[in-house]
Every structure is written in C-alpha cells, then in structure tokens.
C-alpha positions as CSV (number, residue, x, y, z in Angstrom):
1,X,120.3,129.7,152.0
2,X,120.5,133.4,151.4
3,X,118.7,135.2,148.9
4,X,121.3,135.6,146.5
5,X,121.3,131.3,146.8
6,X,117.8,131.1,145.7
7,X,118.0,133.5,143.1
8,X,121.0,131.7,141.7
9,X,119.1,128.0,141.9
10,X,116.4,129.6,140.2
11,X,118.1,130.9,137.7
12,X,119.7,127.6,137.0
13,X,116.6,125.4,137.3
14,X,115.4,127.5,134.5
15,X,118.2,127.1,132.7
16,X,118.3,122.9,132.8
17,X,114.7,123.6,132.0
18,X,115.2,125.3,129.0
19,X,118.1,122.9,128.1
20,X,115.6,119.9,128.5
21,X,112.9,121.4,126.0
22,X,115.5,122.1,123.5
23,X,116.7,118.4,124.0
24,X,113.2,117.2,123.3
25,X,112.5,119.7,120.0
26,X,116.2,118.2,118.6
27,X,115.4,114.9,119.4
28,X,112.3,114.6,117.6
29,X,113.6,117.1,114.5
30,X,116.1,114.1,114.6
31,X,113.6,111.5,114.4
32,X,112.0,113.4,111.5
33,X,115.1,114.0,109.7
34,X,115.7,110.3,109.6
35,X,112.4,109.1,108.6
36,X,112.6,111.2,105.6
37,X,116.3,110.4,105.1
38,X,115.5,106.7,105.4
39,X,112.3,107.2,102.4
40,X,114.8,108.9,100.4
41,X,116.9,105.9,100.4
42,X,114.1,103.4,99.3
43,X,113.2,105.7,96.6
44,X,116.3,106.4,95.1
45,X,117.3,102.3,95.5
46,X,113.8,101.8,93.5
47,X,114.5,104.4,91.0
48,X,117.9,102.8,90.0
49,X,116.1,99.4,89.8
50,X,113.7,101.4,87.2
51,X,116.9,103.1,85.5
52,X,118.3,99.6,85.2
53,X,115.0,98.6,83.3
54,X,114.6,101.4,81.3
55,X,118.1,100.9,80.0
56,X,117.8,96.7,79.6
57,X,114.8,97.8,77.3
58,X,116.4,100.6,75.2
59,X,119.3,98.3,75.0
60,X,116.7,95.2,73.5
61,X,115.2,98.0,71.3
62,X,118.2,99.0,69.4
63,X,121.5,97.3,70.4
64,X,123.7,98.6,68.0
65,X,123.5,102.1,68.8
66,X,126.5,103.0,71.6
67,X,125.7,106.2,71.8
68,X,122.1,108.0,71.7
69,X,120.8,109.3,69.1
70,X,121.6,113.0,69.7
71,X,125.2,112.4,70.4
C-alpha cells in the first residue's frame, strides 16, 4: 500500500468512526424521545379519564343546563 492508500483508509476509518458516534448520540436521543412520548400518552389518557369525571359531576350538579352558563 502506497501512501496515498493509507492516507485514504485513514481518512475513511475516521469517517465510519464518526458515523458510529453519531449512530450512538441518535440512538439514545431516540430512546429519550420515546420515553417522554410514551409519559405523554399516560398523562393525557389519565387527564381525559379526569375530564370524563369532571363532566359526569357538573352534569349530576345541574342537568338541565345544555349549555354553560356563559354561553
């Protein structure tokens, strides 16, 4: 291998190199990203079971009114 071989092989080493760390960081950001994504989910599924029992209530409070009272 000439010089011009090893300089090239180098240069692409470094490059798969690079390519692997970058891999790695978006891989985890990934793993992050769904973690939060997936506690999103649970939250908003237990605030529409709270929304659904806040509105039973006003609905057992006063059932007549359709509309609320500002409307």
């Amino acid at each position: 291998m000439n010089e011009n071989d090893m300089n090239r092989l180098a240069e692409l080493e470094e490059r798969v190199v690079e390519l692997e760390i970058r891999f790695t960081h978006q891989a985890r950001q990934l793993e992050e990203l769904n973690e939060v994504l997936t506690e999103s989910a649970d939250m908003i599924s237990v605030l529409r079971k709270e929304n659904r029992a806040f509105r039973q209530m006003l609905k057992g409070l006063a059932p007549e009114m359709l509309e609320s009272p500002d409307e």
